[in-house]
C-alpha positions in Angstrom: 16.5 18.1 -2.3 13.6 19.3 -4.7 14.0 22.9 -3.0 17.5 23.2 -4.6 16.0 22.9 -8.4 15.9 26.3 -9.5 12.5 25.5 -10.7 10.6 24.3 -7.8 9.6 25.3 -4.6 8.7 23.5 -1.7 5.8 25.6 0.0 5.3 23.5 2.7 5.5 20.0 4.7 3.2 17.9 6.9 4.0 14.9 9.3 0.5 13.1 8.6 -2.7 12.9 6.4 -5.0 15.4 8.2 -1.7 18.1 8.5 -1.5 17.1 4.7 -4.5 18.0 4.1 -4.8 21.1 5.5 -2.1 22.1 4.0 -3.1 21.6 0.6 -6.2 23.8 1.3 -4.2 26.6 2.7 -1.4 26.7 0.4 -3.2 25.1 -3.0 0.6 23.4 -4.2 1.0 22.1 -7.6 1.8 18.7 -7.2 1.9 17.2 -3.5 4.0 14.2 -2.5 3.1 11.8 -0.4 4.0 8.6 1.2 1.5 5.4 1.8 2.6 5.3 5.4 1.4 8.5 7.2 -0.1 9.1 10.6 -3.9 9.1 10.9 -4.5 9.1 6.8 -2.7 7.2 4.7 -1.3 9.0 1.4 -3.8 6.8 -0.5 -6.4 8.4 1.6 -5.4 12.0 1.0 -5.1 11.1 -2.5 -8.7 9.5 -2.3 -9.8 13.2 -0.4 -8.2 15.2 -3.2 -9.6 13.5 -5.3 -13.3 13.5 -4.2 -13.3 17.2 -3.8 -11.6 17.5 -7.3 -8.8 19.1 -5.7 -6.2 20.9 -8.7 -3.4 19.4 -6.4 -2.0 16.4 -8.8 -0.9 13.7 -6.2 2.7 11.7 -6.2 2.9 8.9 -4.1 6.9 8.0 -3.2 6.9 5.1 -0.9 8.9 2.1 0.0 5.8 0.1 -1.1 6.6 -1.7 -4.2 3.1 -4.1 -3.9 0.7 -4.1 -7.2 -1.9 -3.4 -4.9 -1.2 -0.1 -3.3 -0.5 1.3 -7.2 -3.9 -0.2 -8.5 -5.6 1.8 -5.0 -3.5 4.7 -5.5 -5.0 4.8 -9.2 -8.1 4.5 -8.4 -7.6 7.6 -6.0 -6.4 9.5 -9.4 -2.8 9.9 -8.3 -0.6 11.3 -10.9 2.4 9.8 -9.9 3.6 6.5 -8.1 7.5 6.2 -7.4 9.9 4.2 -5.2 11.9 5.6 -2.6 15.0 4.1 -3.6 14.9 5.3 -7.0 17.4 8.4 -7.8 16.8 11.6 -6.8 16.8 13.3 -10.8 14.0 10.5 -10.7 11.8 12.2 -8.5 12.8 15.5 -9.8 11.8 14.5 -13.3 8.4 12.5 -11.9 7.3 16.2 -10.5 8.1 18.0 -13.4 6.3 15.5 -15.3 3.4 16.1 -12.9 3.2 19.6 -13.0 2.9 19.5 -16.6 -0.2 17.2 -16.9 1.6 13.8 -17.1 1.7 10.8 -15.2 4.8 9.2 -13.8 4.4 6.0 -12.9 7.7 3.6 -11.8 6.9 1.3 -14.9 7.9 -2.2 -13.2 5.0 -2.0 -10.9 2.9 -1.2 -13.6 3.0 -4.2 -14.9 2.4 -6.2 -11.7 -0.5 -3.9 -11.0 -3.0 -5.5 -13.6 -1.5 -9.1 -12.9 -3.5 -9.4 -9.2 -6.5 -7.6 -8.9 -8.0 -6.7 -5.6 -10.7 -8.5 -4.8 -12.1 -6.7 -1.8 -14.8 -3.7 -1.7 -14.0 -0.4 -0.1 -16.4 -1.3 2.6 -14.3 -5.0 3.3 -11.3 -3.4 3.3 -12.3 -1.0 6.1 -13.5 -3.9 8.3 -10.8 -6.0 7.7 -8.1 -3.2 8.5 -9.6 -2.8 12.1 -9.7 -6.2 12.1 -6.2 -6.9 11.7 -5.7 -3.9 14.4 -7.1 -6.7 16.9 -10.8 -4.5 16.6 -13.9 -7.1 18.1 -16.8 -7.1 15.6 -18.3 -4.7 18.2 -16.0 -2.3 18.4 -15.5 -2.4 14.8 -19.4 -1.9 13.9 -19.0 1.0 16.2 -16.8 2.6 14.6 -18.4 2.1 10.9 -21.7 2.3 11.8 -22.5 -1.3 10.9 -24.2 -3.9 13.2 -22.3 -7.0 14.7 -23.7 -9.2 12.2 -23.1 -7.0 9.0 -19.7 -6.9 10.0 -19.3 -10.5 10.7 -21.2 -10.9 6.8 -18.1 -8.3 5.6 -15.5 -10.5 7.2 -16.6 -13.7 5.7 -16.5 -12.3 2.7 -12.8 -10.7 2.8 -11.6 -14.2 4.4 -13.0 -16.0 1.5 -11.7 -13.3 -1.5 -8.1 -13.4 0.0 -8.0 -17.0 1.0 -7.5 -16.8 4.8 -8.6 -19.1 7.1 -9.5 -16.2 9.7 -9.6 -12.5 10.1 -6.1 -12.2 11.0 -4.3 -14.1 8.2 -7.1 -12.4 6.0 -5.8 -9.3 7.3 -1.8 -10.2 6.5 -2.9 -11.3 3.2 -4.3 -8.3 2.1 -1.7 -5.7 3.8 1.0 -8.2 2.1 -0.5 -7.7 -1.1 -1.4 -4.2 -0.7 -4.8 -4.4 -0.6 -5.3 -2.5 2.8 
């Protein structure tokens, strides 16, 4: 749809995070959208990338997502724009244009519920607890973080606690209903 606006042009798609950003290097678009749910890295993640290599490319996030904690993170990772999916299309097409010219466009309901639950969890938490909730064994998760057994039994006890779980795997629901992950 935002190829037919005389003033836009779509220069090119990606099916998940890496793709996207590849993409992003190769073709250096305006504004890229991007949805939380995407193969391999999430649009939060590629937002969190562009950002950290202070990428031109001004992020949009459009997701189904509407949970306080996914805008707070995709703040953080300096996205320009947060919208849901439902919302109309002149919407969207308004949000980039707003984008491209140096503004934000953020849906302003969930603005509001964004700075009424803050996340609680450390980058470093949340990492653990998201392979934890994948069904990951302490091992296998200090494996892939470089972290020993122990240091990522100390990380889980702390999420548990901050999110008010009783183990790692309501911990883990907790935070993914909330956002935080």
């Amino acid at each position: 749809m935002l190829g037919l606006e005389p003033d836009i042009e779509v220069v090119g798609h990606a099916h998940d995070g890496p793709t996207a950003l590849r993409r992003v290097d190769e073709l250096k678009p305006d504004v890229l959208l991007a949805d939380i749910e995407m193969p391999l890295l999430t649009g939060l993640d590629v937002a969190a990338e562009l950002h950290r290599r202070e990428s031109k490319t001004r992020v949009v996030i459009v997701t189904t997502f509407a949970r306080p904690g996914y805008l707070r993170r995709a703040m953080d990772a300096g996205v320009a724009g947060y919208l849901l999916k439902d919302r109309p299309v002149e919407e969207l097409v308004a949000a980039v244009r707003t984008v491209h010219a140096g503004g934000r466009a953020i849906d302003p309901a969930l603005a509001v519920h964004a700075w009424t639950e803050p996340d609680p969890l450390t980058d470093r938490e949340r990492a653990v607890l998201r392979l934890a909730g994948d069904g990951q064994t302490s091992a296998a998760i200090g494996d892939a973080l470089g972290l020993s057994e122990g240091t990522v039994r100390n990380y889980l006890s702390e999420a548990i606690g901050k999110v008010g779980g009783t183990n790692r795997t309501e911990a883990a629901r907790i935070a993914r209903d909330r956002g935080w992950l």
